[in-house]
C-alpha positions, 0 to 999 in steps of 0.5 A, spaced: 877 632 319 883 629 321 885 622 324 887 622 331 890 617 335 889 616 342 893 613 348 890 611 353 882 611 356 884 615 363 880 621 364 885 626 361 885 622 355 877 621 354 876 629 355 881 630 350 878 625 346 870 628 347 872 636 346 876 633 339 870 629 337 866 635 338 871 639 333 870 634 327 875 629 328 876 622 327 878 619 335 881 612 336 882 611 343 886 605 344 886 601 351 891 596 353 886 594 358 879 592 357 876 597 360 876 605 361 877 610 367 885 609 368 886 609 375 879 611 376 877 603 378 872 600 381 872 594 386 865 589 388 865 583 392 859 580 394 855 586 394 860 591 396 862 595 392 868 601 393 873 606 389 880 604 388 882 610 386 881 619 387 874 617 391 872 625 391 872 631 386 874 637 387 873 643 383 867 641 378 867 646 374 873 642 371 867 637 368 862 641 368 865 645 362 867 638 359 859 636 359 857 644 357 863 643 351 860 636 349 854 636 348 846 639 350 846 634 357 849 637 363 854 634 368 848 633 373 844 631 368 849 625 367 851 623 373 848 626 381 853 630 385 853 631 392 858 636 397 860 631 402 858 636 409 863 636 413 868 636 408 872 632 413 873 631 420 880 631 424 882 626 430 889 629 432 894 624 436 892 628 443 884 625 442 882 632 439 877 631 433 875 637 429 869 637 424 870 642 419 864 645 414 864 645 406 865 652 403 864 655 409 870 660 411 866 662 417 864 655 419 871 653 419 874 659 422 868 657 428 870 649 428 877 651 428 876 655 435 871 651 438 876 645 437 882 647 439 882 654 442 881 661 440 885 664 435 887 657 432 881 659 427 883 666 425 890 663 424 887 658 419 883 663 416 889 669 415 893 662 412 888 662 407 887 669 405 894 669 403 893 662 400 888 666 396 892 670 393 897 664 391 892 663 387 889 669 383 897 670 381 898 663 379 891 660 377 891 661 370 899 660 368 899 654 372 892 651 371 888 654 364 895 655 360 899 651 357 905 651 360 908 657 357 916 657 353 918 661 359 916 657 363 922 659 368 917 664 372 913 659 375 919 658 379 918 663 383 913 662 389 906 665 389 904 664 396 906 671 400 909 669 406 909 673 412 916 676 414 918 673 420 923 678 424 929 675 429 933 678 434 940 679 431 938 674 425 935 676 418 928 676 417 926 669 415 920 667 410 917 660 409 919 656 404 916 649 404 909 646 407 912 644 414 915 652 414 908 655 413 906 650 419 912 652 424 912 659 423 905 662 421 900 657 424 898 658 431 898 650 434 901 644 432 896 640 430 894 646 424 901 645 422 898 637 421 892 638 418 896 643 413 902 637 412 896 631 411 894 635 405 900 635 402 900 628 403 894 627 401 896 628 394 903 625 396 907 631 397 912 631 401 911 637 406 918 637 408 920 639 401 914 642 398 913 649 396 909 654 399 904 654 394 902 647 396 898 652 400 893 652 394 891 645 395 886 646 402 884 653 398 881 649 393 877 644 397 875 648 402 873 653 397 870 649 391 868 643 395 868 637 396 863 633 392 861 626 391 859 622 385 852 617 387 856 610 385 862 613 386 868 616 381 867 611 376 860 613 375 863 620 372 869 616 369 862 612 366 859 619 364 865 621 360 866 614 357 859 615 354 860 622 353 864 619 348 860 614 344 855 618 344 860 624 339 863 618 336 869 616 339 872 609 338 875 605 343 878 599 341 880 596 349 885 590 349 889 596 344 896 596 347 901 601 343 908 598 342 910 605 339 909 613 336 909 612 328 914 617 325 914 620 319 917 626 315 919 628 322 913 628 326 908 623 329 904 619 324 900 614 328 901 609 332 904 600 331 900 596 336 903 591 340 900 586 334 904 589 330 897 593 326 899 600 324 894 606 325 895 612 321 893 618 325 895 626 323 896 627 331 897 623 336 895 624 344 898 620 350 894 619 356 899 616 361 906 617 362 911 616 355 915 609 356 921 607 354 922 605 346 915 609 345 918 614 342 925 610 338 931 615 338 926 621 341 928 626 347 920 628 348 923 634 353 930 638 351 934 637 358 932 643 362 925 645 359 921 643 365 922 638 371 921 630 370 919 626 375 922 624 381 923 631 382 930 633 385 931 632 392 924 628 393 926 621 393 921 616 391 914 618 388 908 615 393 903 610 391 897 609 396 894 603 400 887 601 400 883 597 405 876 596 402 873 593 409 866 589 408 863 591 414 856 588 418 852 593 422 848 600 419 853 606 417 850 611 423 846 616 421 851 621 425 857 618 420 862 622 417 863 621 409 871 623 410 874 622 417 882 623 417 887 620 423 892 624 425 899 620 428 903 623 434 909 624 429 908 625 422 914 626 421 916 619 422 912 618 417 914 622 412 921 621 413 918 613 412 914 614 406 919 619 401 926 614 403 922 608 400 919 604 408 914 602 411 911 608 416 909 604 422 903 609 424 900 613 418 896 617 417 889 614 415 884 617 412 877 613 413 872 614 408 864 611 409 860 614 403 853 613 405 851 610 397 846 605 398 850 603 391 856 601 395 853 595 399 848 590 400 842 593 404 842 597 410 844 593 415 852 593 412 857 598 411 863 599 405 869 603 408 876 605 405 881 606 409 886 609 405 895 611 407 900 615 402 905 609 401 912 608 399 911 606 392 912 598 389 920 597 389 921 601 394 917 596 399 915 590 396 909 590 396 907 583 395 910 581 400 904 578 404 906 580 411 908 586 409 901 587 406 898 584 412 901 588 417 900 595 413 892 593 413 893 592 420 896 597 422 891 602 418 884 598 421 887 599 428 887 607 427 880 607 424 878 603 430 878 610 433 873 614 428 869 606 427 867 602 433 868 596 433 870 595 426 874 588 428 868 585 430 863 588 425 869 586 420 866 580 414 871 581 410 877 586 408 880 586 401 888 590 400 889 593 394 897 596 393 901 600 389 903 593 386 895 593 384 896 600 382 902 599 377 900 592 374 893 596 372 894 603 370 901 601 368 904 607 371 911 605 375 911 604 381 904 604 382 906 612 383 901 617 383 903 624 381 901 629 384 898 636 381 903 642 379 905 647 383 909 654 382 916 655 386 921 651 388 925 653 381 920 649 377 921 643 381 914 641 381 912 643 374 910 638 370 912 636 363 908 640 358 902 638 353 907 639 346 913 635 346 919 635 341 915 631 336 911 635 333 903 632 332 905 628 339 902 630 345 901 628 352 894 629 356 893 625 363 897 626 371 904 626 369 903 632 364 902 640 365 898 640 370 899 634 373 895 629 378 888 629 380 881 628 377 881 636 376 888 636 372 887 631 368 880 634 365 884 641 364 890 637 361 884 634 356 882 641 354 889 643 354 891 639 349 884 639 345 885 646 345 892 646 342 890 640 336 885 645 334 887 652 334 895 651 334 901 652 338 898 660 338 892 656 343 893 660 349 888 656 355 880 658 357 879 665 357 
């Protein structure tokens, strides 16, 4: 049995902290912040109640592995899941809306056709058989391994891109998101849905791999489900998984720094200057300055840190949490997606650091009675990818202003009458999100992807300092509630077998 010290109480860290627990380990987890749950928060007003972070999970099998792994109670046992159906609707700028149906390949393809005319659907569909095979090649070396030493072949793009021949010209292939919806998708508005969820996850599609097309794989594939109580609810789940293996947190616990000892991490010095002894030590959030004194974490070429090349600055989100009179229709969408007429504007806005006059808005109305006082009152979201704090100054209180109005005015197109139903409206910025969860900028990372020569890897689980590793958003393999739970096996997997761990078999 040996001490191990951990970092941070975001979910990454907790499911770490859990399947470690489980294989005799003594676990602190140590808190800067009173609470658990990272970026998974929770915002109550007056009866009203909304998440402030991820609002759906994708891929539950993540925790359901986590659940079955820790203890004899299962993830449904703990907490009551529900696949949101339809997945999402899209409201395109011409007035075109779509609804497509959860894990229903034939559902969609059918939306697709009925919506926006026929062979739309069979080009999205044709789209996500290569996506398929984009993810069978690199599901388990992107996702269930370690990142591995030659972690250079991942620099090669999975996505099999059609061959598009030209008169006179070579023969050209998509490289980037924009590229799969100029070249192989058959409408305009199919090449937005495809870039909206690359936004979503605050990539730039512009920039991003081709093997982004994993992204609409797994969520319309694996579904999307939500948590009765919202996100936090699992984040409470996985918190008590915890005690309940004997888990320690101690909240209000700020690391100043890794201890080191004999060439290896040793513990860690809290900001009260309290030493705690810990044979490994596991950080859950991205390494700050002075955490590790005179330590290179990753040699100089091992793996692409964030910001990625070319990208620019790594995007937040802004949130209006509306407070609404009147019942939620019983015709309502759970998640309804407002395209603007330029989403290139857009993305151009978001990745250079400014303010998007037009965004694209995702609307989100849970029909959870826990969200709201009674049936006569509704909680929305409104949600935008957003350049984060220091590229705008987002406490700027007309700049918040005319950002929350700019997102109400396009959700006036999927909720009637939202202005007058209004009774309250609370904003929450990437300014909130850093002061929170710590992370710069309020960022928030985005998962990993194979292709564009390692650019959108991110760093992996062991670090130059042996006994140190890293779990959470910004590691292996990245941003998202799926990630992170697998960056927590990944890490509990090579503290307990070794660096000969080779991921879920």
């Amino acid at each position: 049995m040996a001490r191990i010290a951990v970092i941070g109480a975001g979910m990454g860290a907790m499911a770490a902290a859990a399947r470690l627990a489980v294989a005799g380990h003594r676990v602190t987890v140590y808190e800067r912040s009173e609470t658990f749950g990272g970026s998974v928060g929770r915002h109550a007003h007056e009866g009203f109640a909304f998440d402030t972070g991820p609002t759906l999970l994708h891929l539950p099998a993540v925790y359901r592995d986590l659940f079955v792994k820790t203890g004899k109670e299962p993830l449904e046992q703990c907490v009551t899941l529900t696949q949101v159906d339809p997945a999402s609707r899209h409201v395109f700028a011409d007035g075109t809306a779509v609804s497509l149906p959860n894990t229903s390949r034939a559902g969609v393809v059918a939306a697709l056709d009925a919506a926006l005319g026929s062979g739309a659907g069979a080009a999205w569909g044709e789209f996500l058989d290569r996506a398929r095979d984009a993810w069978d090649r690199s599901r388990r070396p992107l996702l269930e391994e370690p990142l591995r030493a030659d972690w250079q072949v991942l620099g090669r793009d999975p996505y099999p891109a059609l061959r598009q021949r030209r008169l006179l010209r070579p023969a050209r292939r998509a490289d980037t998101v924009t590229e799969i919806g100029a070249w192989e998708l058959s409408d305009p508005r199919l090449a937005a849905l495809l870039d909206g969820y690359a936004l979503s996850y605050g990539l730039d599609p512009l920039r991003a791999p081709a093997a982004a097309a994993l992204l609409p794989y797994m969520e319309e594939t694996f579904g999307s489900w939500y948590v009765s109580g919202g996100i936090r609810a699992l984040a409470q789940a996985v918190y008590e998984r915890c005690l309940a293996r004997k888990v320690e947190f101690v909240f209000g616990g700020e690391v100043a720094r890794v201890v080191e000892k004999d060439g290896r991490a040793a513990g860690v010095e809290l900001a009260d200057g309290t030493v705690a002894e810990a044979a490994h030590v596991v950080l859950g959030g991205r390494p700050h300055p002075g955490l590790v004194p005179g330590q290179e974490l990753w040699r100089d070429g091992d793996v692409a840190v964030q910001p990625r090349p070319g990208q620019g600055v790594l995007p937040g989100r802004f949130l209006v949490l509306l407070s609404l009179r009147g019942a939620r229709p019983a015709d309502a969408v759970h998640r309804t997606l407002v395209h603007p007429a330029d989403g290139g504007a857009e993305r151009e806005a978001v990745f250079a650091g400014r303010l998007a006059d037009r965004p694209t808005v995702t609307v989100l109305r849970p029909d959870d009675p826990s969200t709201r006082p009674d049936d006569a009152h509704e909680a929305v979201t409104l949600m935008a990818t957003v350049a984060p704090h220091g590229a705008v100054d987002w406490t700027d209180a007309a700049l918040r202003e005319r950002c929350a109005d700019a997102l109400i005015e396009a959700a006036g197109a999927v909720v009637p009458g939202i202005r007058e139903r209004l009774l309250h409206a609370e904003v929450r910025t990437p300014a909130e999100t850093a002061a929170e969860t710590g992370a710069e900028g309020g960022s928030v990372p985005a998962p990993t992807l194979a292709g564009a020569q390692g650019a959108y890897l991110h760093p992996g689980n062991r670090t130059r300092l042996p006994g140190l590793y890293i779990a959470g958003g910004w590691s292996h393999p990245g941003g998202g509630l799926a990630h992170a739970g697998m960056s927590g096996a990944l890490v509990a997997g090579l503290i307990v077998e070794g660096d000969g761990f080779r991921g879920s078999q």
